[in-house]
C-alpha positions in Angstrom: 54.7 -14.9 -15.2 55.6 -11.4 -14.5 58.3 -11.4 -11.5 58.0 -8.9 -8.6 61.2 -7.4 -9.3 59.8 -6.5 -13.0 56.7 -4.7 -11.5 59.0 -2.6 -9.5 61.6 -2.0 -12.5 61.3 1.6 -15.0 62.8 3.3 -17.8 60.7 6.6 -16.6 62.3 9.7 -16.7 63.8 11.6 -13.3 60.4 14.2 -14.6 57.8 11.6 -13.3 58.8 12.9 -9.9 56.6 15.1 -10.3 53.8 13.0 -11.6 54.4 11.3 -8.2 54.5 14.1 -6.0 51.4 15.6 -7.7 49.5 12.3 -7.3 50.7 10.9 -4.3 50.5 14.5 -2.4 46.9 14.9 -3.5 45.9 11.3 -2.0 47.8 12.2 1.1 46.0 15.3 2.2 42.6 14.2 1.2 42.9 11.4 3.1 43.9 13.0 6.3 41.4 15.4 5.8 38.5 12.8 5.8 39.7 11.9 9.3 40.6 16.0 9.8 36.8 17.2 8.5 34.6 14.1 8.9 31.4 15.7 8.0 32.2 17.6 4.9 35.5 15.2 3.6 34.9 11.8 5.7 31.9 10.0 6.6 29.8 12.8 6.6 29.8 12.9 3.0 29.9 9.1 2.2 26.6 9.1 4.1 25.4 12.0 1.4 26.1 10.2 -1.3 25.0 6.7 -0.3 27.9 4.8 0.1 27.2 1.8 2.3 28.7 1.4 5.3 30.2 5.2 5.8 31.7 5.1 8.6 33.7 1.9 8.1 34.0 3.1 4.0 35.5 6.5 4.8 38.1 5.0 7.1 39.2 2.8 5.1 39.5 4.6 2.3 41.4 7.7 4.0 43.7 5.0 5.1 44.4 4.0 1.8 44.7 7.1 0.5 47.3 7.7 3.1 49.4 4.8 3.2 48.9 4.9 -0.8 50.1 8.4 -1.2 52.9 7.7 1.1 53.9 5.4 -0.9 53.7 7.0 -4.1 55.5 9.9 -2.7 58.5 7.7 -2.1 58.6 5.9 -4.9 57.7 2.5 -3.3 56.0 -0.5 -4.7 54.5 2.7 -7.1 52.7 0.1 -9.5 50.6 -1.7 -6.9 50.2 1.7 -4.5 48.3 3.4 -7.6 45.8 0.2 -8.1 43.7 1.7 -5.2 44.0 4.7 -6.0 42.6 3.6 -9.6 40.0 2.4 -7.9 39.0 5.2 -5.4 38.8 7.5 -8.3 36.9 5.9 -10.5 34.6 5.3 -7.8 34.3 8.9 -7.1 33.7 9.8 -10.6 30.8 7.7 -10.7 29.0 8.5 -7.7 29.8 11.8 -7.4 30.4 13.2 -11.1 28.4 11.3 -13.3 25.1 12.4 -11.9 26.1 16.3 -12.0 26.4 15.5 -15.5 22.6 14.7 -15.8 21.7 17.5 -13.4 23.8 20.5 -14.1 25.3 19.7 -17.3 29.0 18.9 -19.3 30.7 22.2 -18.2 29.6 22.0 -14.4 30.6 18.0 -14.2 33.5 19.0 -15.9 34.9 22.0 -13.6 34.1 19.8 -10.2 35.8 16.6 -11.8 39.3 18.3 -12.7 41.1 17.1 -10.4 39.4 13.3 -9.9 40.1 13.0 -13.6 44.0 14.6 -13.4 44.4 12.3 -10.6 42.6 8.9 -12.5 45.5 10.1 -15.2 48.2 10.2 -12.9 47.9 7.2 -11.4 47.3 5.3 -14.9 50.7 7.1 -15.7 52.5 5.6 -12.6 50.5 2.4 -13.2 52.0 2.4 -17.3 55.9 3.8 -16.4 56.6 2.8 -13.0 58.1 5.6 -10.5 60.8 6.5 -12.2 64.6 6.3 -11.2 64.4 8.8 -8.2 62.5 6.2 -6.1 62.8 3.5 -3.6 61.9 1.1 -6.3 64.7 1.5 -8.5 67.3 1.3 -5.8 65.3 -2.0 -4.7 66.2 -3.4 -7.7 69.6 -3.1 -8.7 71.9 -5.4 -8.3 74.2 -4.6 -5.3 70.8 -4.0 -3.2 69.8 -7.7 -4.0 73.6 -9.2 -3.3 72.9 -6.8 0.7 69.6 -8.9 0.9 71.0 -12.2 0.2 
């Protein structure tokens, strides 16, 4: 069984900072913006697109998307911080994306889907490598932090 201290462990180089800042800025913003511009960002548009339950689905999501950016930002618990974000993107590439492709073609699903995609590839990096040794994580995880929690 994998411990929780090996989740949290990297051999990443300092560079993936800016994997991390990339990703976890983008989930950030967007999620205070669904709470910033519900009609167009929030609820508003989870109604458009059929999600059930918008107005509790938004929510939740923005607040993972903020406490999961956060978190990716800082460099804490990166491995399981990037499973929802996994999640939200490949949702969003389904609902959203995959039907332009049907209706307006490769080169039009392609354009709007840049940054789902770049961020779905993101957080599989972060998911893969870990969050590098600038991060919360790593100093979690040597050994004179353990001997302080004991």
């Amino acid at each position: 069984m994998i411990s929780f201290n090996r989740l949290r462990q990297t051999n990443a180089p300092a560079s993936i900072l800016l994997i991390r800042l990339m990703v976890g800025l983008v989930f950030l913003s967007e999620g205070i913006q669904k709470f910033l511009y519900p009609d167009v960002r929030g609820v508003g548009r989870f109604l458009k697109i059929g999600i059930p339950e918008p107005e509790f689905t938004a929510n939740f999501v923005a607040c993972c998307e903020i406490a999961c950016g956060l978190l990716i930002v800082i460099g804490l618990l990166t491995r399981f911080a990037v499973v929802p974000t996994i999640t939200i993107m490949l949702v969003a590439i389904a609902t959203t994306k995959l039907p332009m492709l049907g209706e307006e073609g490769f080169w039009e699903m392609a354009h709007a889907a840049r940054t789902d995609f770049s961020m779905l590839l993101g957080s599989l990096y972060l998911l893969i490598h870990g969050a590098g040794p600038i991060s919360i994580d790593v100093l979690r995880t040597r050994p004179d932090s353990a001997e302080r929690d004991a």
